[in-house]
C-alpha positions as CSV (number, residue, x, y, z in Angstrom):
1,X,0.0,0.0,0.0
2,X,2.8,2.3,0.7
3,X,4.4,1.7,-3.0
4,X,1.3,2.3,-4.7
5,X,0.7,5.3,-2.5
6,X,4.5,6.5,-2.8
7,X,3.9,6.3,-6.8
8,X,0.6,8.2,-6.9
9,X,2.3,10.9,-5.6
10,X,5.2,11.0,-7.9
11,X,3.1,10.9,-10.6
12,X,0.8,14.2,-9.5
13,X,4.3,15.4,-8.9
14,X,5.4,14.5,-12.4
15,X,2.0,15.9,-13.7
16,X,2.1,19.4,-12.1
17,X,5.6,20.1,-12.4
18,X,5.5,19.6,-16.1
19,X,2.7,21.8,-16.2
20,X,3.6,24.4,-14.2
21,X,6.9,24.5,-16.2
22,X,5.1,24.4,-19.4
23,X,3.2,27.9,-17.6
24,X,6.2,29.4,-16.6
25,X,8.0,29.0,-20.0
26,X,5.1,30.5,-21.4
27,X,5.1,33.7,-19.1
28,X,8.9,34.1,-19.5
29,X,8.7,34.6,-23.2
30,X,6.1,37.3,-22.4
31,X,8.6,39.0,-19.6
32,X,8.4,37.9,-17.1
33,X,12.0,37.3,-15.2
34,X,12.5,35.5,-12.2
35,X,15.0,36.8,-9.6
36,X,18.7,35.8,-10.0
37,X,19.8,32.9,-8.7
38,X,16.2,31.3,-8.2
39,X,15.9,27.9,-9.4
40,X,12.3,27.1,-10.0
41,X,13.0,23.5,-10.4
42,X,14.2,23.3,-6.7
43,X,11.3,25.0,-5.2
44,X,8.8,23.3,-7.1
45,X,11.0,20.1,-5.4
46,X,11.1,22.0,-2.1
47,X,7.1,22.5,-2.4
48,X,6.2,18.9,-3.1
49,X,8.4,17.6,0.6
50,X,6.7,20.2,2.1
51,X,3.5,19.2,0.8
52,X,3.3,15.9,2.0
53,X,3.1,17.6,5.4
54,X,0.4,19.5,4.6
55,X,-3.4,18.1,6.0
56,X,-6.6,20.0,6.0
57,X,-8.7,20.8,9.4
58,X,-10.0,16.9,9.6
59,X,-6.1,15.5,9.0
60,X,-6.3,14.5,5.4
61,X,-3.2,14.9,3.3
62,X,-3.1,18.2,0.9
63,X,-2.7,16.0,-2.3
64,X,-5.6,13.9,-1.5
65,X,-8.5,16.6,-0.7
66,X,-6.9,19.4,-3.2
67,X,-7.7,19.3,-7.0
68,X,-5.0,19.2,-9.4
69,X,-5.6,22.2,-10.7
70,X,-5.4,24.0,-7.3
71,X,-2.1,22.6,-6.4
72,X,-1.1,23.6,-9.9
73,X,-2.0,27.3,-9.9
74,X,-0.9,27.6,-6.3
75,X,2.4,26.4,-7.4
76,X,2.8,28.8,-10.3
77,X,2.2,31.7,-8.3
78,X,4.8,30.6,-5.9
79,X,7.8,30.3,-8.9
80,X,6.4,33.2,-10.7
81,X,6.9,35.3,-7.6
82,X,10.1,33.5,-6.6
83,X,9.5,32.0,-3.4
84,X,10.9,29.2,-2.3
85,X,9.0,26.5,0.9
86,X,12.7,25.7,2.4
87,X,13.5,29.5,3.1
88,X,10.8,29.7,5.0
89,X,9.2,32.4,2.6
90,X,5.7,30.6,2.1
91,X,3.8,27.9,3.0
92,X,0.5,26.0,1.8
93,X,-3.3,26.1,3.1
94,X,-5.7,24.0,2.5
95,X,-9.3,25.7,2.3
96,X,-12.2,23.0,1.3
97,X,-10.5,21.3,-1.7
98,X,-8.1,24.0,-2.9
99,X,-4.7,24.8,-2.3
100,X,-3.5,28.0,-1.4
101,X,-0.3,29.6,-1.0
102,X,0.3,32.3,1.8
103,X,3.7,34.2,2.1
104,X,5.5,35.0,5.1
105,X,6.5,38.5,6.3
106,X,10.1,38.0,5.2
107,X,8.4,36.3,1.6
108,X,6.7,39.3,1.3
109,X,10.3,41.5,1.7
110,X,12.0,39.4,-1.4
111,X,8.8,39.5,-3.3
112,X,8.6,43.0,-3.0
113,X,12.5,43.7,-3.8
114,X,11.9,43.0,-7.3
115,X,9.3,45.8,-7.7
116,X,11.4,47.9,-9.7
117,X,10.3,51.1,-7.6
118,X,11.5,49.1,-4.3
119,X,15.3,49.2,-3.4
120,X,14.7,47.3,0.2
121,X,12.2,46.9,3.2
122,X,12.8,45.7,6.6
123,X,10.6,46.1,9.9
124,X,11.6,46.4,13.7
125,X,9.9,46.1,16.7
126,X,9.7,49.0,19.6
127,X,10.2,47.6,23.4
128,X,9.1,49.3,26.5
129,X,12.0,51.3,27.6
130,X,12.8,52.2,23.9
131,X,13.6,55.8,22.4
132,X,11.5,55.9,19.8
133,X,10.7,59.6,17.6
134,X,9.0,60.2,14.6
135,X,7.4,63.0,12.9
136,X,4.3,63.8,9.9
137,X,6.0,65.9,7.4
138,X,4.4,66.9,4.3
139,X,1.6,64.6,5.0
140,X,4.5,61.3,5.4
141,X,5.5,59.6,8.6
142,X,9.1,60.5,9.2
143,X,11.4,58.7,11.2
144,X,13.7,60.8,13.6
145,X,15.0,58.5,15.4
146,X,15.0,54.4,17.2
147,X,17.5,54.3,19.8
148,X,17.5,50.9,22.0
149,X,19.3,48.4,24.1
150,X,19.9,44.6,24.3
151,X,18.4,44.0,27.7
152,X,14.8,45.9,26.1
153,X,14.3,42.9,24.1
154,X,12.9,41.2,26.8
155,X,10.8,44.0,27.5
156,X,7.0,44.1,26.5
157,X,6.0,45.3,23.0
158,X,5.1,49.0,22.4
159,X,4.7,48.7,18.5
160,X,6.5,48.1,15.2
161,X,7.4,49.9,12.1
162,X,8.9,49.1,8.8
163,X,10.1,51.4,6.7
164,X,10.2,51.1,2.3
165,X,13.1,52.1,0.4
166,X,12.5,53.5,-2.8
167,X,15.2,53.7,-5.7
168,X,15.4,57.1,-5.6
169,X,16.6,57.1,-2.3
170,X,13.1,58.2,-0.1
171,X,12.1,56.4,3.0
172,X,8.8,55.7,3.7
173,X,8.0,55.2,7.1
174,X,4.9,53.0,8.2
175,X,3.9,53.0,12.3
176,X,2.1,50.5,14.8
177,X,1.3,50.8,18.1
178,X,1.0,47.9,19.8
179,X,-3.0,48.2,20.3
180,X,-3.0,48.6,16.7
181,X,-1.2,45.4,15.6
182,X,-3.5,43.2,18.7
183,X,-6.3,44.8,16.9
184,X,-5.0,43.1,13.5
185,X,-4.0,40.0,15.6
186,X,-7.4,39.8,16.8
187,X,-9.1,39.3,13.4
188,X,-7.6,36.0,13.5
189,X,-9.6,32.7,15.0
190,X,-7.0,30.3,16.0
191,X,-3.7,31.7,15.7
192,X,-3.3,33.7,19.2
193,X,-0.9,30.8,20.1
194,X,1.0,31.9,17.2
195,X,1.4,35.5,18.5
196,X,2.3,34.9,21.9
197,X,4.6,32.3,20.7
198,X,6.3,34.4,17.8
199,X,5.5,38.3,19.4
200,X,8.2,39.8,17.5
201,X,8.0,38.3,14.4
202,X,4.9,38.4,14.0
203,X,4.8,42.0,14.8
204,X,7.1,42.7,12.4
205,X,5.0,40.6,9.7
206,X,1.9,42.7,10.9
207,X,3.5,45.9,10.0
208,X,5.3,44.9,6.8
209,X,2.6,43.6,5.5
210,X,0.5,46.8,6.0
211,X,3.7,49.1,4.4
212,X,3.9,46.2,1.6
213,X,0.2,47.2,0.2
214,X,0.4,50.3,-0.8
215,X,3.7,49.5,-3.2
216,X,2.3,46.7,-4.7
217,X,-0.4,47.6,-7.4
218,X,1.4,51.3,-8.2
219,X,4.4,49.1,-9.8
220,X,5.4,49.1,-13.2
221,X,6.4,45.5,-13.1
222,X,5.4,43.1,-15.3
223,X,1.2,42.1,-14.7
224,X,2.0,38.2,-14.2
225,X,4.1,39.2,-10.9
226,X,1.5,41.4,-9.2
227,X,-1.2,39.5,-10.1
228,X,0.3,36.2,-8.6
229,X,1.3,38.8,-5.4
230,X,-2.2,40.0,-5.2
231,X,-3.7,36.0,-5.4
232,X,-1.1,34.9,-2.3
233,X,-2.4,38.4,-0.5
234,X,-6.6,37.1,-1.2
235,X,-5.9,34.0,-0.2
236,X,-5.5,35.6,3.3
237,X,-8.9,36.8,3.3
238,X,-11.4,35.3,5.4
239,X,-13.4,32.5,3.5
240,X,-16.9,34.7,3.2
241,X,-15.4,37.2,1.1
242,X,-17.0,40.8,0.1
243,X,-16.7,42.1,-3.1
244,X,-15.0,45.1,-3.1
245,X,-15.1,46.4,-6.4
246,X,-15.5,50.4,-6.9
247,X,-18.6,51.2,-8.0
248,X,-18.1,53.7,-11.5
249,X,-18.0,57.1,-10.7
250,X,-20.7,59.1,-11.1
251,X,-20.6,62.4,-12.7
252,X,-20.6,64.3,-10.0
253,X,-22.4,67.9,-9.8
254,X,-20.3,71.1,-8.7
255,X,-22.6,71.4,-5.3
256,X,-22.7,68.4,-3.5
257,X,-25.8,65.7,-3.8
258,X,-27.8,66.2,-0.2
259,X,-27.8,62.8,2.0
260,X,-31.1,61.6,2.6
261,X,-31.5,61.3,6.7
262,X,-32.6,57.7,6.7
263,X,-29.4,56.9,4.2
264,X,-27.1,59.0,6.2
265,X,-28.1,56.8,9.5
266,X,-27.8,53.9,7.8
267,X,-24.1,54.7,6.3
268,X,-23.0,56.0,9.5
269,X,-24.2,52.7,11.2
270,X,-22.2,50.6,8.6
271,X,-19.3,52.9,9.4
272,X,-19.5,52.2,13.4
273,X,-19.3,48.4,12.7
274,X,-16.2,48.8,10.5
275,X,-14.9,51.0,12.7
276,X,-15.0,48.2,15.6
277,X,-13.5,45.4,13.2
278,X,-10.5,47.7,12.6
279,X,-10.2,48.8,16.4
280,X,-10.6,52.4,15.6
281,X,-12.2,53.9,18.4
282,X,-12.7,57.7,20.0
283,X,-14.1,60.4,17.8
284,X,-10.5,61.6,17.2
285,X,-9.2,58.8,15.8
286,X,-12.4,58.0,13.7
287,X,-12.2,62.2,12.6
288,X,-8.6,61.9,11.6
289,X,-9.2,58.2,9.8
290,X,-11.9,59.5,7.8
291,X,-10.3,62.8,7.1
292,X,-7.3,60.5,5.6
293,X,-9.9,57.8,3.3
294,X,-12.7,59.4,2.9
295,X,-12.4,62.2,-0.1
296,X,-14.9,64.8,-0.3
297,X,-15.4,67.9,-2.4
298,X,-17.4,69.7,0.1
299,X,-17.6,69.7,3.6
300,X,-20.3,67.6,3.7
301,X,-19.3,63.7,1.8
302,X,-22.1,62.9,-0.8
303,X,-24.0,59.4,-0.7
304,X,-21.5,58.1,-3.3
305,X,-18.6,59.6,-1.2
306,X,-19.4,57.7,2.1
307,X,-20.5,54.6,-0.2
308,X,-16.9,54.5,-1.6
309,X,-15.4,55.5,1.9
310,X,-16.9,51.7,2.9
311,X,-15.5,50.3,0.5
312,X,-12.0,51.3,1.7
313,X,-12.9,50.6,4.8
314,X,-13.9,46.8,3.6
315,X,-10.4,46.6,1.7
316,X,-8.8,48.1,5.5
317,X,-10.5,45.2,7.4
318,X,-9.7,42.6,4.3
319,X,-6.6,43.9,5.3
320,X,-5.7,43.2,8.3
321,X,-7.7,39.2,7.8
322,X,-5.3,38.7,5.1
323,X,-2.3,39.6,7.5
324,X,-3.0,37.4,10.1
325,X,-4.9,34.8,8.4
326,X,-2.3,32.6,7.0
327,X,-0.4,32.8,10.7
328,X,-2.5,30.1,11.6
329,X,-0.5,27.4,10.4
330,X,2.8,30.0,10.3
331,X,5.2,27.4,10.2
332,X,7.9,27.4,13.2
């Protein structure tokens, strides 16, 4: 039984590989390059002894409960964006009978070092008992300085930041307090084991992963790459899914369009639950947050204004479920 099982699997591994391959030949002639030194062959390897690993919520093996073509298109997206099992840069999920691939916070660093508008990214954590200054200038968070000691490490958490550098030099700075990141730890079900097990790394894969967004879909780079990185990032996503598409714009008069009352309550009641799922609390914080997302022409936001201020708020809290998602079965 365990020869015939033994071959089964080596031919599904025959099958995909040569498939995949087939794909990725097919994408390179259109542009696509893989990073130096990456050998796709190896990983694909890599991904197969990891797979065997891999069970679904009742114990069943990945390659049993997952269709071919699941384990096949999971598999392209990892070569095409170059990751590799055995560094520790993503792993495999099984959701019903799909595969899945999810990246780690430091797959998420090399996959974004190939943007062409990306020269590096890294995270750190702040400790209690840390020096830690930064500042808003011309509407950018601006680190000033991060001064710390050995001993702090064993401190508690007081946030995390990671900061993107771009090739022409700039630094962009991205900030979270500690209550910020629990609040993105709490959209997970199962994996608070993880984050007291893992609190730094994790925290830095909390806050990389929120800098890592906004870099992603304003590259350049060729439309196989992001579009694999934006299928690794959904497959974070909780399983009941919203649509998120924005709605087409509206022409929109020079006044703006008075909000019905009985709309207005029920927007501003949408809002309020939102607001909760994203931990966003006080009427400061909510001011400042919707003076950030929500763009209005007048001082009053039209019906279509607030409707497309949800939205963003939907993609926010998709966010933070994609982030911590896939850190249930972060491997150790």
């Amino acid at each position: 039984m365990a020869t015939n099982q033994t071959n089964q699997v080596a031919i599904i591994q025959k099958d995909i590989t040569d498939e995949v391959n087939g794909s990725l030949a097919r994408f390179q002639n259109e542009g696509l390059v893989l990073p130096p030194n990456y050998n796709a062959s190896n990983a694909l390897k890599s991904a197969f002894f990891n797979l065997q690993e891999v069970t679904d919520k009742t114990g069943k093996p990945a390659l049993e409960v997952c269709t071919k073509e699941s384990i096949a298109n999971t598999l392209l997206d990892m070569v095409v964006q170059g990751l590799s099992p055995a560094k520790k840069q993503c792993y495999f999920v099984v959701y019903g009978n799909k595969l899945q691939l999810s990246r780690s916070y430091f797959g998420t660093q090399a996959v974004l070092k190939r943007l062409s508008n990306v020269e590096d990214i890294w995270a750190n954590v702040i400790y209690h008992g840390d020096v830690f200054d930064y500042e808003v200038a011309d509407g950018r968070e601006r680190l000033i300085r991060h001064e710390t000691e050995f001993e702090n490490r064993d401190n508690d958490i007081s946030g995390a930041y990671a900061i993107v550098k771009t090739t022409d030099g700039e630094g962009i700075l991205t900030v979270m307090t500690r209550k910020e990141i629990e609040a993105s730890w709490s959209q997970s079900k199962t994996s608070q084991s993880v984050h007291k097990k893992f609190p730094q790394e994790m925290a830095k894969r909390t806050v990389i992963n929120r800098a890592a967004k906004a870099y992603i879909n304003t590259s350049d780079d060729s439309d196989m790459l992001i579009d694999a990185i934006n299928r690794s990032t959904e497959n974070e996503y909780e399983n009941e899914r919203k649509d998120v598409t924005p709605e087409p714009e509206r022409t929109r008069p020079e006044q703006p369009d008075p909000i019905e009352p009985n709309q207005t309550d029920k927007l501003r009641a949408e809002m309020k639950l939102k607001y909760k799922k994203l931990g966003i609390s006080g009427k400061e914080n909510i001011a400042a947050h919707m003076q950030e997302y929500c763009k209005m022409r007048g001082e009053t936001p039209t019906d279509a204004e607030l409707k497309a201020y949800l939205k963003i708020l939907d993609m926010q809290i998709q966010e933070k479920q994609a982030t911590e998602n896939a850190a249930d079965t972060l491997p150790e």
